[in-house]
Rosetta silent file (secondary structure, phi, psi, omega in degrees, C-alpha in Angstrom):
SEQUENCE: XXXXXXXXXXXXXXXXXXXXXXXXXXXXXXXXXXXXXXXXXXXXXXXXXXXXXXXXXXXXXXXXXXXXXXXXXXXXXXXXX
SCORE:     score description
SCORE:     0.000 S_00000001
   1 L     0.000   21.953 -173.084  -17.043   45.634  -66.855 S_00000001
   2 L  -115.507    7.924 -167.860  -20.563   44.330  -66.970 S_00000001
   3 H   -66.661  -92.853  167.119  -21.318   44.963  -70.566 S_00000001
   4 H    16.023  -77.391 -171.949  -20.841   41.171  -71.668 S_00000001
   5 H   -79.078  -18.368  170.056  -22.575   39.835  -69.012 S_00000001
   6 H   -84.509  -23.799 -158.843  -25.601   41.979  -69.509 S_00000001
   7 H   -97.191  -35.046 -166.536  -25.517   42.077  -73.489 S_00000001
   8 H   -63.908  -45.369 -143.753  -24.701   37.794  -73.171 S_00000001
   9 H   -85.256  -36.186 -166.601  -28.369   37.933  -71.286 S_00000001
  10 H   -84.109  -38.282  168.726  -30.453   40.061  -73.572 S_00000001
  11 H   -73.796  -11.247  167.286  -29.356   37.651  -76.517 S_00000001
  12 H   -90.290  -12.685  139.259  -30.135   34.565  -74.792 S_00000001
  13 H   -99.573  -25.024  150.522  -33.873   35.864  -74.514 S_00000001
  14 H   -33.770  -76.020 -162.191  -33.825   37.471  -77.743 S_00000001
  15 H   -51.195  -61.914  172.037  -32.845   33.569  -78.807 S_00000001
  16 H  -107.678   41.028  161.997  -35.797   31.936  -76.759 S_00000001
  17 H  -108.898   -3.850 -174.528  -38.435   34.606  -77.408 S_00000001
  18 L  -133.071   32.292 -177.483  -37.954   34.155  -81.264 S_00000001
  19 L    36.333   61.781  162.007  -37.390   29.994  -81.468 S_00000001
  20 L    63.844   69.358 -137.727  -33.852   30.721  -81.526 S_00000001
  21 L  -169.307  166.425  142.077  -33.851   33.054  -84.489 S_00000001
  22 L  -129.704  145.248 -175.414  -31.930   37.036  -84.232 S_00000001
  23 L   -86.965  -40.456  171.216  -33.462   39.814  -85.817 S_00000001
  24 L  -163.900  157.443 -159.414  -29.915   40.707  -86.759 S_00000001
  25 L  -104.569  133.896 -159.655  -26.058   39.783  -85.801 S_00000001
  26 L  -120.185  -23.330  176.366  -24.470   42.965  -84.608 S_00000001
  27 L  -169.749 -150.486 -166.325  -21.262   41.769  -83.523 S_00000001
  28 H   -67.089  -45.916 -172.394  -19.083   39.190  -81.885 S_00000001
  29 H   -51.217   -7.019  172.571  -21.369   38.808  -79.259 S_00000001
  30 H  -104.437   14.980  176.113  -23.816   37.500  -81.294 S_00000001
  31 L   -84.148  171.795  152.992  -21.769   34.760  -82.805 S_00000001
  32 H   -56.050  -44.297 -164.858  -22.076   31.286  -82.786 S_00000001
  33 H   -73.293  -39.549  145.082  -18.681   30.428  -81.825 S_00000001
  34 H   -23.821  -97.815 -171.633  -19.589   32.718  -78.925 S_00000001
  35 H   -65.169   -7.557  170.303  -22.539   31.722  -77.795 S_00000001
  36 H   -97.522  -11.213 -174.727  -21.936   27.755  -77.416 S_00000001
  37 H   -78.679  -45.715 -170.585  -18.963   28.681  -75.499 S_00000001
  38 H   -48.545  -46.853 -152.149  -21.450   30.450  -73.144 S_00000001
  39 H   -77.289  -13.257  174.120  -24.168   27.614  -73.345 S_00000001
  40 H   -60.014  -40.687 -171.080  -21.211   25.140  -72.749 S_00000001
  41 L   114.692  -33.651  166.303  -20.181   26.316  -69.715 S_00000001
  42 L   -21.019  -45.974  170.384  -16.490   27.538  -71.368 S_00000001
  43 L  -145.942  110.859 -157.736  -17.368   30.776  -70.642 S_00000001
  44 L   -56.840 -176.613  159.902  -18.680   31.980  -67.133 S_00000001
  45 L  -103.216   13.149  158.279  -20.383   35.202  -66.702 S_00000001
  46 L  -122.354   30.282  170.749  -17.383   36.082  -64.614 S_00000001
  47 L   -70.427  127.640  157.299  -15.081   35.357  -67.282 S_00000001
  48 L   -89.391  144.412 -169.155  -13.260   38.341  -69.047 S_00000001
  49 L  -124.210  133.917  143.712  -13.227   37.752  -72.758 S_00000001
  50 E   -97.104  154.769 -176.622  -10.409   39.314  -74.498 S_00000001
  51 E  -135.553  126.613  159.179  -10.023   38.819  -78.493 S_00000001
  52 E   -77.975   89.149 -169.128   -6.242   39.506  -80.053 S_00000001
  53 E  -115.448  139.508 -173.742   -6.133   40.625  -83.511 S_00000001
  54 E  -122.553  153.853 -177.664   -2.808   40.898  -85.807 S_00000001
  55 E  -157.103  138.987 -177.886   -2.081   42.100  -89.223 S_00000001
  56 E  -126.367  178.679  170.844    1.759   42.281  -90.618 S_00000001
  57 L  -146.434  114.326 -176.645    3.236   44.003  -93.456 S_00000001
  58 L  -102.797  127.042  175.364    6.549   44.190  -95.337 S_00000001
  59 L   -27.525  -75.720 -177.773    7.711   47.589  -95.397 S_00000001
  60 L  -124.712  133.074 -159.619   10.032   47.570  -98.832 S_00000001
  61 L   -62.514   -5.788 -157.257   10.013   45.073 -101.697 S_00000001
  62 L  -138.423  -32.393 -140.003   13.887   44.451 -101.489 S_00000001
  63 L  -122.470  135.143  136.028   14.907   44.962  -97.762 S_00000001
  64 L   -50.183   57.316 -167.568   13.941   42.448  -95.072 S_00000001
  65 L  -125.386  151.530  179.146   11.637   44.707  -92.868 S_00000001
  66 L  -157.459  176.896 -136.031    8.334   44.190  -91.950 S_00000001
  67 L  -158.101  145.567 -172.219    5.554   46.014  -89.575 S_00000001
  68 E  -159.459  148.825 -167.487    3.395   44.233  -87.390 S_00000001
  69 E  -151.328  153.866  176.635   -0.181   46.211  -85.740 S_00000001
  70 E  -175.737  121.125 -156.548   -2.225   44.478  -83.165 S_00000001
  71 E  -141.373  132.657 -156.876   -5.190   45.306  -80.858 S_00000001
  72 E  -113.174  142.965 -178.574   -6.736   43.769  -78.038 S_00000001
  73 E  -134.509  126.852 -174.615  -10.358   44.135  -77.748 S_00000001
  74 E   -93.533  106.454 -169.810  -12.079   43.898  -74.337 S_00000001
  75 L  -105.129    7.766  159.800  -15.474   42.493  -74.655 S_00000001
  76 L   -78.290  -39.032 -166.226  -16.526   43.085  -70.807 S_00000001
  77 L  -108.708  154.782 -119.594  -16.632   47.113  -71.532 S_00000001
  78 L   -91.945  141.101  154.402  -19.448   48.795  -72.721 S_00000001
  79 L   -81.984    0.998  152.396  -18.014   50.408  -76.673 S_00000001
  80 L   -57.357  -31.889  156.415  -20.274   53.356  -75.679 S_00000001
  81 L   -69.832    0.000    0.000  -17.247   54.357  -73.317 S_00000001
C-alpha cells in the first residue's frame, strides 16, 4: 500500500532534477491534476487515492434497458501485483 507514496516521491525529484520537465507521462500519477493536489497539501502521503470510473450502455434499441460497468482503481498498490 506504499506504491503511491513511493512512486509520488520519485516524480517529485524527477520534476526538480530536470527544471520541472518529465521524460515521459506514464500514468495518472504523473498528472497535473495529481500532482498540485499533492504539492497543495489535498493529498497527504497517508491518503488512499481511489479513482471511480463508469461507462453505461443501452442494451436494445426499442426496450428501456441499459447496462452499467464500473471499476475502482486503487492507486496505493503496486499494478505489478
Amino acid at each position: 500500500m506504499c506504491y503511491r507514496r513511493r512512486k509520488t516521491q520519485e516524480i517529485i525529484e524527477e520534476l526538480q532534477l530536470n527544471d520541472g520537465c518529465l521524460k515521459e507521462i506514464k500514468d495518472f500519477l504523473y498528472s497535473l491534476e495529481y500532482l498540485d493536489g499533492v504539492r497543495s497539501g489535498h493529498i497527504q502521503p497517508e491518503d488512499m487515492v481511489l479513482m471511480l470510473s463508469l461507462n453505461g450502455a443501452q442494451l436494445y434499441a426499442h426496450k428501456v434497458s441499459d447496462c452499467w460497468i464500473y471499476i475502482w482503481i486503487i492507486f496505493d498498490i503496486d499494478p505489478e501485483f
